[in-house]
PATORPA-54273 format. One record per atom (N, C-alpha, C): residue number from 0; residue in one letter; atom name; z, x, y. Coordinates in steps of 0.1 Angstrom, whole numbers, plus 2048, in hexadecimal, padded with zeros to 3 digits. Layout:
! residues N
 num residuo atomo  up east north
 NUM       A    CA   Z    X     Y
...
This chain:
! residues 197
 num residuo atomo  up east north
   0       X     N 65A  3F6   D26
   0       X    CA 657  3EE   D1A
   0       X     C 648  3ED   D19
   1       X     N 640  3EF   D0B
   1       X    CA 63A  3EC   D0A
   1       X     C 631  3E0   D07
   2       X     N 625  3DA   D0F
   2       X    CA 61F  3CE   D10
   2       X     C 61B  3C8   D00
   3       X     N 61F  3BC   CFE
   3       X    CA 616  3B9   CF0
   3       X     C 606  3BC   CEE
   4       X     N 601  3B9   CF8
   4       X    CA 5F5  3BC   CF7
   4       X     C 5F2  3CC   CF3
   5       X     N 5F8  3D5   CFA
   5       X    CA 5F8  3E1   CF8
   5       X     C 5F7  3E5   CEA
   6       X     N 603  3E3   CE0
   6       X    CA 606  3E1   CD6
   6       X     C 5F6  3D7   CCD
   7       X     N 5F6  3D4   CD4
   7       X    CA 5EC  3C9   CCC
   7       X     C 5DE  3CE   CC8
   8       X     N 5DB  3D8   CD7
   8       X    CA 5CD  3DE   CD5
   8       X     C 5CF  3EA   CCE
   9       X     N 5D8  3F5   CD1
   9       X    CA 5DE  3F9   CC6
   9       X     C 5DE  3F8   CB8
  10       X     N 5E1  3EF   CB5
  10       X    CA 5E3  3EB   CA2
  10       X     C 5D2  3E5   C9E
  11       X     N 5CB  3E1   CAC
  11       X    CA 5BD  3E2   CA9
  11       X     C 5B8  3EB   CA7
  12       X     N 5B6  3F8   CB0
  12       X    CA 5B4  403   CAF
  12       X     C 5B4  40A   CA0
  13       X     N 5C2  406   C9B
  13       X    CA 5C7  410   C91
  13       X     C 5BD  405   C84
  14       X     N 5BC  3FC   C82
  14       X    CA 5B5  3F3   C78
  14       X     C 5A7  3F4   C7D
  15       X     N 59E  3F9   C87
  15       X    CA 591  3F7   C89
  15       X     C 590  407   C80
  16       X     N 59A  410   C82
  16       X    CA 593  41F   C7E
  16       X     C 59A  421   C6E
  17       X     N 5A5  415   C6A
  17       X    CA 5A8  41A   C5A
  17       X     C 59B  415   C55
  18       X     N 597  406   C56
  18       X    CA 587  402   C50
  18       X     C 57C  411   C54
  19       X     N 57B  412   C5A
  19       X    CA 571  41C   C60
  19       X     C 573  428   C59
  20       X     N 57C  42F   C57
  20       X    CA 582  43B   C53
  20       X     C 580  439   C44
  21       X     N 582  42A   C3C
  21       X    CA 583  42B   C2C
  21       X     C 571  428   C2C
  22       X     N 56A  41E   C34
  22       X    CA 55D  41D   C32
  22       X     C 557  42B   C2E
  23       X     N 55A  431   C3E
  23       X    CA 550  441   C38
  23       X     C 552  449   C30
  24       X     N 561  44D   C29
  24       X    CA 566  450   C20
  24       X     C 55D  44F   C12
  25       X     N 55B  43F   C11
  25       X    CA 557  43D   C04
  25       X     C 543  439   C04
  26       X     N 540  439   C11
  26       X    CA 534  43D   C11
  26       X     C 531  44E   C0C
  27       X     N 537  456   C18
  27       X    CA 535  461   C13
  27       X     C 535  467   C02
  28       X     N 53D  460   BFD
  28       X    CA 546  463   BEF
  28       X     C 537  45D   BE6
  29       X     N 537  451   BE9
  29       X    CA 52C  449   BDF
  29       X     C 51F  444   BE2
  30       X     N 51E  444   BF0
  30       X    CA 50D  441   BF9
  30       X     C 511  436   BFC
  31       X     N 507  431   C05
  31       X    CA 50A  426   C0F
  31       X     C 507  41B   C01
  32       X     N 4FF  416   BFD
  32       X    CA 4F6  40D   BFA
  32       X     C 502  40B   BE7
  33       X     N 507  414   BE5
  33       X    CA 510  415   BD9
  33       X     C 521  40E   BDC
  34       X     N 524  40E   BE6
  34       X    CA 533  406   BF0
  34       X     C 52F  3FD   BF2
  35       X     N 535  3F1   BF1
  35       X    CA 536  3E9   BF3
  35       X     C 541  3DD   BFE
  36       X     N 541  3D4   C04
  36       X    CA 548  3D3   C11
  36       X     C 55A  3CE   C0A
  37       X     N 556  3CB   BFA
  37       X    CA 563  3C7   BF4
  37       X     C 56E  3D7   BF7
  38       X     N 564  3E0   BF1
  38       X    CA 569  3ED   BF1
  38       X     C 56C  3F2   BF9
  39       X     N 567  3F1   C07
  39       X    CA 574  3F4   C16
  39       X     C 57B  3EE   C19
  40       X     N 57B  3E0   C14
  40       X    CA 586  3D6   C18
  40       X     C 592  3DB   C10
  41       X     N 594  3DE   C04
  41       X    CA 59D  3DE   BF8
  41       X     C 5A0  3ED   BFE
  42       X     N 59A  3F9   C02
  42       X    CA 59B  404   C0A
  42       X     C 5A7  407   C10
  43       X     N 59E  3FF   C19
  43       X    CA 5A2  3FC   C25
  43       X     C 5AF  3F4   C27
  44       X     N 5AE  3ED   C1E
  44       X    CA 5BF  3E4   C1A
  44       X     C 5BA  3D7   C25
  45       X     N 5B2  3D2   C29
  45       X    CA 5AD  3C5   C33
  45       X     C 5A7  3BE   C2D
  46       X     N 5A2  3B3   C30
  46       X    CA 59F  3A5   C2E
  46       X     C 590  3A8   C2E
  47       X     N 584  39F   C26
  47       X    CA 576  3A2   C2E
  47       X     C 575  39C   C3A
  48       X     N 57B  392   C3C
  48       X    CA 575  38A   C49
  48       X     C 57F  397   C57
  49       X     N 589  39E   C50
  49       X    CA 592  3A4   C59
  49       X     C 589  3B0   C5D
  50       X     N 57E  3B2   C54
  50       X    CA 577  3BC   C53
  50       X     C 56D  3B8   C5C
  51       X     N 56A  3B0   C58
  51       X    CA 558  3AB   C61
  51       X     C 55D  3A7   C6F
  52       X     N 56B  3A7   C72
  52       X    CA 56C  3A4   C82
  52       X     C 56B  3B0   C89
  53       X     N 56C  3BF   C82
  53       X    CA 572  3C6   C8A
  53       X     C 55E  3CF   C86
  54       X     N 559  3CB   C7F
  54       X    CA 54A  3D0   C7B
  54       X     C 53D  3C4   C77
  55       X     N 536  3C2   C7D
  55       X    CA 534  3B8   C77
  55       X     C 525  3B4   C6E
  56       X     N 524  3C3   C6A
  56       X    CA 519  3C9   C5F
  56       X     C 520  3D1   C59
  57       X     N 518  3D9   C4F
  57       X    CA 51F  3E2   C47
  57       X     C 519  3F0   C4D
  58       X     N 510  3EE   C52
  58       X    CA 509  3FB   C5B
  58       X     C 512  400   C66
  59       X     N 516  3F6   C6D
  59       X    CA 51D  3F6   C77
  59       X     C 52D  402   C73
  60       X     N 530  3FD   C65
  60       X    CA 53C  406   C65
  60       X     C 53A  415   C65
  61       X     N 52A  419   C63
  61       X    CA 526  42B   C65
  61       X     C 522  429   C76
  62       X     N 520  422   C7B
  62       X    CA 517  427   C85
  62       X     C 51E  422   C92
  63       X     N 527  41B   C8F
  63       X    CA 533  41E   C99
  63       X     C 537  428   C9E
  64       X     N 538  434   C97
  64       X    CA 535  443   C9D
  64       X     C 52B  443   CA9
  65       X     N 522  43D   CA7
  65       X    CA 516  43F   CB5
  65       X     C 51B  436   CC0
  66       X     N 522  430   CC0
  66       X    CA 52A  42B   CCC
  66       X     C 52D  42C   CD9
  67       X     N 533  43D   CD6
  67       X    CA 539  43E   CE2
  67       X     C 529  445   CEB
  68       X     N 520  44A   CE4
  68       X    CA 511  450   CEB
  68       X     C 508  441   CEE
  69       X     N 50B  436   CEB
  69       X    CA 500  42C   CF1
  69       X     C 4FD  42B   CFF
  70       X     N 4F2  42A   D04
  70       X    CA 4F3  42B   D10
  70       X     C 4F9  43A   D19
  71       X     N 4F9  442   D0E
  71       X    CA 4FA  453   D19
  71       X     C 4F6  45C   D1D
  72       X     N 4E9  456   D1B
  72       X    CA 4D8  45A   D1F
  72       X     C 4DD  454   D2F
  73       X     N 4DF  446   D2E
  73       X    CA 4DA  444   D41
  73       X     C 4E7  442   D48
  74       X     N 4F5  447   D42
  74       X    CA 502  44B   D4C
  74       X     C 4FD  45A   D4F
  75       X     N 4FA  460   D4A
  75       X    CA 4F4  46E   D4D
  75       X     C 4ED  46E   D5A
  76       X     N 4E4  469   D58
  76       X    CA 4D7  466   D64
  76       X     C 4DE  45C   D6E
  77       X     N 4E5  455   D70
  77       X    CA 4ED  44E   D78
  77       X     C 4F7  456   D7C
  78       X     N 4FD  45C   D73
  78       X    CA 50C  466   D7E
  78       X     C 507  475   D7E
  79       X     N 4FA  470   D81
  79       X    CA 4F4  484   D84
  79       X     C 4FC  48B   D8E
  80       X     N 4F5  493   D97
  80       X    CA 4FA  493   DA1
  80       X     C 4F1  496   DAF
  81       X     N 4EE  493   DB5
  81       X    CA 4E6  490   DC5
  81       X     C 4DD  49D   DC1
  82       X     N 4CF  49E   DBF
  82       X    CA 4C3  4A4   DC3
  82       X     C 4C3  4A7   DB2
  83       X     N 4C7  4A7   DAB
  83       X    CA 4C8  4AE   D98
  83       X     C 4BE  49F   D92
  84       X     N 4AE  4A5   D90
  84       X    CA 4A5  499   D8B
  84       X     C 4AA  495   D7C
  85       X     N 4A8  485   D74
  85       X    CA 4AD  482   D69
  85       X     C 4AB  48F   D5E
  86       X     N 4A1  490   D5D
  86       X    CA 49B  49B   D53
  86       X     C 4A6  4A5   D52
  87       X     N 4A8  4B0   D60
  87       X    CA 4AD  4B9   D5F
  87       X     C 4BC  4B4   D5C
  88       X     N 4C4  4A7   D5D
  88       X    CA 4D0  4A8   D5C
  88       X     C 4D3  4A2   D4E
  89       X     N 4C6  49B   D4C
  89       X    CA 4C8  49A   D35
  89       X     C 4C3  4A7   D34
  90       X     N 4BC  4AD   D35
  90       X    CA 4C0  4BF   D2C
  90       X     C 4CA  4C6   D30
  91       X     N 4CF  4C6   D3B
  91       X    CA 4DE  4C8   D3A
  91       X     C 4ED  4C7   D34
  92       X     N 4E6  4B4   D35
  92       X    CA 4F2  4AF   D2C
  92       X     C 4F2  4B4   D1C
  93       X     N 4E4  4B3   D1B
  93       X    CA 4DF  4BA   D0B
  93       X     C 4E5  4C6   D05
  94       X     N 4DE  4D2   D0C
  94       X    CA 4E3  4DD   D0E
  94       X     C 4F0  4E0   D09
  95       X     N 4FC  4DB   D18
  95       X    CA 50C  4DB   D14
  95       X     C 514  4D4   D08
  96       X     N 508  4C7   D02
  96       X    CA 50B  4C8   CF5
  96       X     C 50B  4CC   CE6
  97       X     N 505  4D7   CEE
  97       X    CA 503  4E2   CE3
  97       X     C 505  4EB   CE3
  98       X     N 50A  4EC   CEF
  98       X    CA 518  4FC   CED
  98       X     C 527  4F4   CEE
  99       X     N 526  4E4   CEC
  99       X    CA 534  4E1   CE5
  99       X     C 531  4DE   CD4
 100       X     N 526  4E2   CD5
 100       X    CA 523  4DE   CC1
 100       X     C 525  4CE   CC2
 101       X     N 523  4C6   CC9
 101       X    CA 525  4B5   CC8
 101       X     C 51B  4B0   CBC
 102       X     N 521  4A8   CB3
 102       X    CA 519  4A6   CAA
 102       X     C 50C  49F   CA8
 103       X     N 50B  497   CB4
 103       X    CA 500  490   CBE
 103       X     C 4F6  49B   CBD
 104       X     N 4F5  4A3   CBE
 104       X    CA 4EC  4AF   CC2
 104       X     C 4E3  4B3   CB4
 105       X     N 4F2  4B1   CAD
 105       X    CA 4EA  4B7   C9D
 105       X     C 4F0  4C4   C9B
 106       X     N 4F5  4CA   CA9
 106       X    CA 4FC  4D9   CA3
 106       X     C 509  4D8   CA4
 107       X     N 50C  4D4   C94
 107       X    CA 519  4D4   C8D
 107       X     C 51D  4D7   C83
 108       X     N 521  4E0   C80
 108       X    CA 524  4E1   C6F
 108       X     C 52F  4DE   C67
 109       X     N 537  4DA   C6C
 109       X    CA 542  4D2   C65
 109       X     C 540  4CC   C5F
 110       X     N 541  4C8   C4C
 110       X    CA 53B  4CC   C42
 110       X     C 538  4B6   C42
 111       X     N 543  4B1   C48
 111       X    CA 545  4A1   C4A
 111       X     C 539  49D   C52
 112       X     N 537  4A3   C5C
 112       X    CA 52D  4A1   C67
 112       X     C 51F  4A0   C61
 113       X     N 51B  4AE   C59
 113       X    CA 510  4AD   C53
 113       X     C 50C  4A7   C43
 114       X     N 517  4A2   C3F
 114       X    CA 517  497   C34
 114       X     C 511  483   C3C
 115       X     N 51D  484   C49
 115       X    CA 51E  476   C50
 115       X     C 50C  47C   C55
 116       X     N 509  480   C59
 116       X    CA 4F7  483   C5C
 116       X     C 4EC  47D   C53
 117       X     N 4F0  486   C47
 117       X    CA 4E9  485   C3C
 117       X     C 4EB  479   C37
 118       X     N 4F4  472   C37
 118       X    CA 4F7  45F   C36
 118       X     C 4ED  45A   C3D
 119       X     N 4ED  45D   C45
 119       X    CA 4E8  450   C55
 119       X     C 4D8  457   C50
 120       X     N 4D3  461   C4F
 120       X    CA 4C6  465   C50
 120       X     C 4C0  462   C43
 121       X     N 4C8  45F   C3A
 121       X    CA 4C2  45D   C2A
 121       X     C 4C2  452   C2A
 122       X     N 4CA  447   C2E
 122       X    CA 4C9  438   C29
 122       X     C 4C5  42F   C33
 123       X     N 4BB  428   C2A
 123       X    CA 4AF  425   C34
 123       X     C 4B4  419   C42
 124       X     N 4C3  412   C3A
 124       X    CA 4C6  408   C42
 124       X     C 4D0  407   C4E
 125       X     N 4D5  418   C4E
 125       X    CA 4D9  41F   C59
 125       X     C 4D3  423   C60
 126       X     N 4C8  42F   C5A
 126       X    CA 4C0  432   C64
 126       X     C 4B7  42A   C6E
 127       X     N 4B6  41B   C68
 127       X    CA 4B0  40F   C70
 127       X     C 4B8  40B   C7E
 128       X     N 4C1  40A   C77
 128       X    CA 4CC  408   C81
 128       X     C 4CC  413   C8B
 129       X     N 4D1  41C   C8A
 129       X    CA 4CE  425   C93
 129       X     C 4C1  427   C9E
 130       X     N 4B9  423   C95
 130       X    CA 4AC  422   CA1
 130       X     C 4AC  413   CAA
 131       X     N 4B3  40E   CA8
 131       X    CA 4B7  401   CB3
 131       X     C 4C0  404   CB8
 132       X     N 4CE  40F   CB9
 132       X    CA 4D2  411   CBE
 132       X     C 4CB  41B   CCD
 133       X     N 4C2  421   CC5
 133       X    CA 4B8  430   CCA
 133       X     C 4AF  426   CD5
 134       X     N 4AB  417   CD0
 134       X    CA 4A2  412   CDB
 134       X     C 4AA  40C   CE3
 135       X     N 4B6  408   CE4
 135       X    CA 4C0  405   CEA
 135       X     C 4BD  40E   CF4
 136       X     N 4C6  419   CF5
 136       X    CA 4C6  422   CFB
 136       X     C 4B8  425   D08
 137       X     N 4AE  424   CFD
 137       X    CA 4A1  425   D08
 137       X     C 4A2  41A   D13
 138       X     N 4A6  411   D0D
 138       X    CA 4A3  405   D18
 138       X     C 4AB  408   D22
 139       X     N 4BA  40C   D1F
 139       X    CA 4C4  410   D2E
 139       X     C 4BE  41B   D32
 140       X     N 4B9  425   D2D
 140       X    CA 4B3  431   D2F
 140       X     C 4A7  42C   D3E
 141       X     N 4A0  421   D36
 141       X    CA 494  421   D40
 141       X     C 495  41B   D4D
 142       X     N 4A4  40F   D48
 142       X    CA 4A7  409   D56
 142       X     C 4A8  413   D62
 143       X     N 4B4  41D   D5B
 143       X    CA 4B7  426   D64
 143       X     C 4AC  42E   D6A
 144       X     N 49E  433   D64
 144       X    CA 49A  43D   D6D
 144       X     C 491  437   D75
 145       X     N 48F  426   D70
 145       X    CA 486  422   D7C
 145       X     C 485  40F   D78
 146       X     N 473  410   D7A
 146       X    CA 46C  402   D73
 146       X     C 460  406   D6D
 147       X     N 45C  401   D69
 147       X    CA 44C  3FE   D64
 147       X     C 44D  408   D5A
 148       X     N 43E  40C   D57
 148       X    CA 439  417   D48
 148       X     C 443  422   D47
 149       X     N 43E  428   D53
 149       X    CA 442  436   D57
 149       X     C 44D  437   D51
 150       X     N 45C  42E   D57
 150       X    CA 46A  430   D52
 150       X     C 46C  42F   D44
 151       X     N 463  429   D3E
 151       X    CA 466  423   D2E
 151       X     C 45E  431   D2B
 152       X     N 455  435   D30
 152       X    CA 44F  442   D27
 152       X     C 45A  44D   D27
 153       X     N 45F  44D   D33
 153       X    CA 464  459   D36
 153       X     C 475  457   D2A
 154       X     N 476  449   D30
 154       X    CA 484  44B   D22
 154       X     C 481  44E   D13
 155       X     N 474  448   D10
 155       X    CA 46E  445   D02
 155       X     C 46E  458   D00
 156       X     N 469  45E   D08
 156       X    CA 46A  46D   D06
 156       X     C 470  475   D06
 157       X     N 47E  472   D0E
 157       X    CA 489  47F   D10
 157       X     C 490  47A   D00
 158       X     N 491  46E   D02
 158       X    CA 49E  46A   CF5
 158       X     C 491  46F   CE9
 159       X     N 486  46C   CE4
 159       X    CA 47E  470   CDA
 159       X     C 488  483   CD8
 160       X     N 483  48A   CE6
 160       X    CA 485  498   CE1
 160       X     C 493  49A   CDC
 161       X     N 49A  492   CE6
 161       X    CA 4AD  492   CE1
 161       X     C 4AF  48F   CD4
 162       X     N 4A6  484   CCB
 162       X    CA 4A8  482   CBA
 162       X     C 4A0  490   CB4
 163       X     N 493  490   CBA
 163       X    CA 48D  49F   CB1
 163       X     C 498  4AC   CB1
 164       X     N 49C  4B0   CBE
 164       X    CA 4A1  4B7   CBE
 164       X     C 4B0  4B9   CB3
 165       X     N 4B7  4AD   CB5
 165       X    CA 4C3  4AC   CB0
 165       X     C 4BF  4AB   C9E
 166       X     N 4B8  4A3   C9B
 166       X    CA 4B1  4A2   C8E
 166       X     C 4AD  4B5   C86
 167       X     N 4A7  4B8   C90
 167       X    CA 4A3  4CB   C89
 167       X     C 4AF  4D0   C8A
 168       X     N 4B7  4CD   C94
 168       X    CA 4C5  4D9   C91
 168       X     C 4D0  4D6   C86
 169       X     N 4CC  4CA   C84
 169       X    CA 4D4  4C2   C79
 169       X     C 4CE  4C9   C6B
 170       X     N 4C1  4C6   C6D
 170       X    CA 4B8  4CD   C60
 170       X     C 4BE  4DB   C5B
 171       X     N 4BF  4E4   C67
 171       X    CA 4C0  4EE   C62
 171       X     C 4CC  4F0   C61
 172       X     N 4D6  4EB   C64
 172       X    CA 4E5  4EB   C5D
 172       X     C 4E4  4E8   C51
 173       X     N 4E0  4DC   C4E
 173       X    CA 4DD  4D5   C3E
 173       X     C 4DA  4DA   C36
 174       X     N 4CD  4E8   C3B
 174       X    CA 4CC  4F0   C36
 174       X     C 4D3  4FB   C33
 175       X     N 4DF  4FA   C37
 175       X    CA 4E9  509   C31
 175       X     C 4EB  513   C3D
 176       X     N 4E9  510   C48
 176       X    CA 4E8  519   C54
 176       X     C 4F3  514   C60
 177       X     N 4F9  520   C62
 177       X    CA 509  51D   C6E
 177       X     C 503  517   C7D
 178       X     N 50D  50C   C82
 178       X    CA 50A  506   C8E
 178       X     C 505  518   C96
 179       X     N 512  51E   C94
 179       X    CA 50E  526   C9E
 179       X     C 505  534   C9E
 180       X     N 4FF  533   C8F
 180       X    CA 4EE  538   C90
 180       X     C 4E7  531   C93
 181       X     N 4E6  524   C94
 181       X    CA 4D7  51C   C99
 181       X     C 4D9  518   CA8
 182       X     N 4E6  51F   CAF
 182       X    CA 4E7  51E   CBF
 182       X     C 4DD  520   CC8
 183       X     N 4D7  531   CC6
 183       X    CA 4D0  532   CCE
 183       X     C 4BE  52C   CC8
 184       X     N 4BF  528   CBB
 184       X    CA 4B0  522   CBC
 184       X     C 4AE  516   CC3
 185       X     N 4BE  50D   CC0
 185       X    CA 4BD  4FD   CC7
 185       X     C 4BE  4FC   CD8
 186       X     N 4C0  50A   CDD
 186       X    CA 4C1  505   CEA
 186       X     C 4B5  509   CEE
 187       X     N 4AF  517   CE7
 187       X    CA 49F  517   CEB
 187       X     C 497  50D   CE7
 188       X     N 497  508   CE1
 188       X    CA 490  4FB   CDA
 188       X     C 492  4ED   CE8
 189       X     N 49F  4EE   CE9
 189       X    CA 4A5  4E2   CF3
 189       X     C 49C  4E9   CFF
 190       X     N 49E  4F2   D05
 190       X    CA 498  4F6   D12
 190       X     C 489  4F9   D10
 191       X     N 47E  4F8   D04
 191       X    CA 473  4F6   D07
 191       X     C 471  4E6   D04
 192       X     N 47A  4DF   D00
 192       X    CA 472  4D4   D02
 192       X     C 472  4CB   D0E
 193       X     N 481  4C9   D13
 193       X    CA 484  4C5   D21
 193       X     C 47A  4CC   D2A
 194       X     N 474  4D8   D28
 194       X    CA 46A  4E0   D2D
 194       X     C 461  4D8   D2F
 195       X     N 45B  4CF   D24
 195       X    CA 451  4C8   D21
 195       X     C 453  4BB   D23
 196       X     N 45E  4BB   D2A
 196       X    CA 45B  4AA   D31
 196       X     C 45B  4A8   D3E
């Protein structure tokens, strides 16, 4: 038999991603700043306040996508493996996500992926967001590789190249060009810059 609770998180699950699923929908459809929070509630078939428990911004319902990467800068460097220095094992991690096309990376062409991009990078009060998520990240980033200047430079740096990088391969999708023509420039690109740090 199954537990209520089970059932419970469940029917959360399925209500955190119908809001989520009609939000992006009608952002994509109309731009962020044109939707309104009546308009994924009524969507979405939910309540606002049913809405605002499960988001509790309107930014929040695009950038919940960034979720599952918070903090994956310094599980990387924490579950390295014995003698593999941080650097070398974020260009690695980098690297393999870009011969899985992850959309984190920028090399994606799935026509949704590079629309949901072009959302977050055009409107000014996502892409804000996103950069507190981005300094987020530095701060676990720097716990992990140490203390003092040093660790904060060193995170402030690798994640800098991880957005530039992912930002140009995104570019040149946006621009009309297949994930897997811009393969081999993004991982030459990825391997001279990790080069450079």
């Amino acid at each position: 038999m199954i537990e209520p609770t089970g059932l419970r998180a469940r029917k959360k699950a399925r209500t955190h991603d119908a809001i989520a699923d009609a939000a992006i929908s009608l952002f994509l459809a109309h731009g962020f700043d044109r939707v309104s929070i009546n308009d994924i509630a009524a969507a979405a078939e939910v309540s606002k306040p049913t809405l605002f428990r499960y988001f509790p911004t309107k930014e929040d319902l695009v950038l919940h996508r960034f979720a599952d990467h918070n903090g994956e800068a310094a599980r990387v460097v924490r579950d390295r493996e014995p003698g593999v220095p941080p650097v070398t094992a974020l260009h690695r991690h980098f690297r393999a996500g870009l011969d899985r096309h992850e959309p984190v990376t920028g090399l994606n062409d799935h026509p949704q992926v590079v629309a949901f991009h072009r959302l977050v990078f055009t409107t000014p009060s996502l892409a804000g967001r996103l950069t507190q998520y981005m300094l987020e990240d530095e701060d676990a980033l720097a716990g992990t590789l140490g203390t003092g200047i040093e660790a904060r430079l060193r995170a402030a740096q690798v994640l800098a190249v991880q957005r530039v990088l992912a930002r140009t391969n995104w570019q040149k999708i946006a621009d009309g060009r297949s994930a897997l023509d811009v393969h081999p420039e993004a991982v030459a690109d990825a391997d001279q810059a990790f080069a450079q740090l």
